[in-house]
C-alpha positions in Angstrom: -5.5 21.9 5.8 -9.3 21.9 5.5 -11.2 19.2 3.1 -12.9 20.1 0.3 -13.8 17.4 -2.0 -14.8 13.9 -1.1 -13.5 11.6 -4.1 -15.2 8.3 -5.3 -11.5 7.0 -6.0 -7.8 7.8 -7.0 -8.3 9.4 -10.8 -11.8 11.4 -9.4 -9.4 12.8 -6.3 -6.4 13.7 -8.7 -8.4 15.3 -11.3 -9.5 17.8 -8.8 -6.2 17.9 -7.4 -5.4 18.8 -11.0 -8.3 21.6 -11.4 -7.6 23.2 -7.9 -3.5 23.7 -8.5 -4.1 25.1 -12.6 -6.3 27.4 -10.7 -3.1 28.3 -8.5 -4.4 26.7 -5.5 -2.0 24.0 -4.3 -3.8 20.8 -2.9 -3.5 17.4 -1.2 -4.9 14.0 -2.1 -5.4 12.3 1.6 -6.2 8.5 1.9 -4.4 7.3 -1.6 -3.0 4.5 0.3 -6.1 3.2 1.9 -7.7 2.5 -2.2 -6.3 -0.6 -2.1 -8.3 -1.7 1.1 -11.4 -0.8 -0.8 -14.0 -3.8 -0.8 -12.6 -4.8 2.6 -13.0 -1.8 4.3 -16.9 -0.1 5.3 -18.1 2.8 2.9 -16.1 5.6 4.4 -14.6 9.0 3.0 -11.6 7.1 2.0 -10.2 9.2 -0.9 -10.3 13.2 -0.1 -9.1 16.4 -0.8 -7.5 18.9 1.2 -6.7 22.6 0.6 -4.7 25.5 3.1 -8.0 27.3 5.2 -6.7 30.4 2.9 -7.7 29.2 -0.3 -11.1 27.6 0.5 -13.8 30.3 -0.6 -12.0 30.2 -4.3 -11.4 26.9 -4.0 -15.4 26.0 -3.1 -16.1 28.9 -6.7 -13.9 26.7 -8.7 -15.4 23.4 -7.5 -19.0 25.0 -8.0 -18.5 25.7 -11.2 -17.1 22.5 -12.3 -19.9 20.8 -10.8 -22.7 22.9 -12.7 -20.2 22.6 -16.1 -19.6 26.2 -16.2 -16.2 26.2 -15.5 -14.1 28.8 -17.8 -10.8 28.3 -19.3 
């Protein structure tokens, strides 16, 4: 499993859980269970998301593209 996405919390991590697996890419939400520790723990890469090695150059196009807003149905 190699990381792809750095979430800012639980719904931001699943909605690109979300995008990557309609895209036929299956992914991982890591760290879920540290959220509640947020506020008592140091800024960190708490929430993240993780795809098979295999999928990563589609996986980074589909991220791209929902990043610039050009992603297509």
């Amino acid at each position: 499993m190699i990381k792809v996405y750095s979430a800012r919390d639980l719904t931001d991590a699943y909605l690109i859980k979300g995008l990557l697996e309609s895209r036929g890419i299956a992914a991982h939400v890591n760290g879920g269970y540290l959220s509640g520790g947020i506020g008592e723990l140091p800024p960190l890469d708490l929430v993240s998301v993780s795809i098979d090695e295999a999928d990563y150059e589609e996986a980074a196009r589909v991220l791209e593209a929902f990043e610039k807003g050009e992603l297509e149905e």
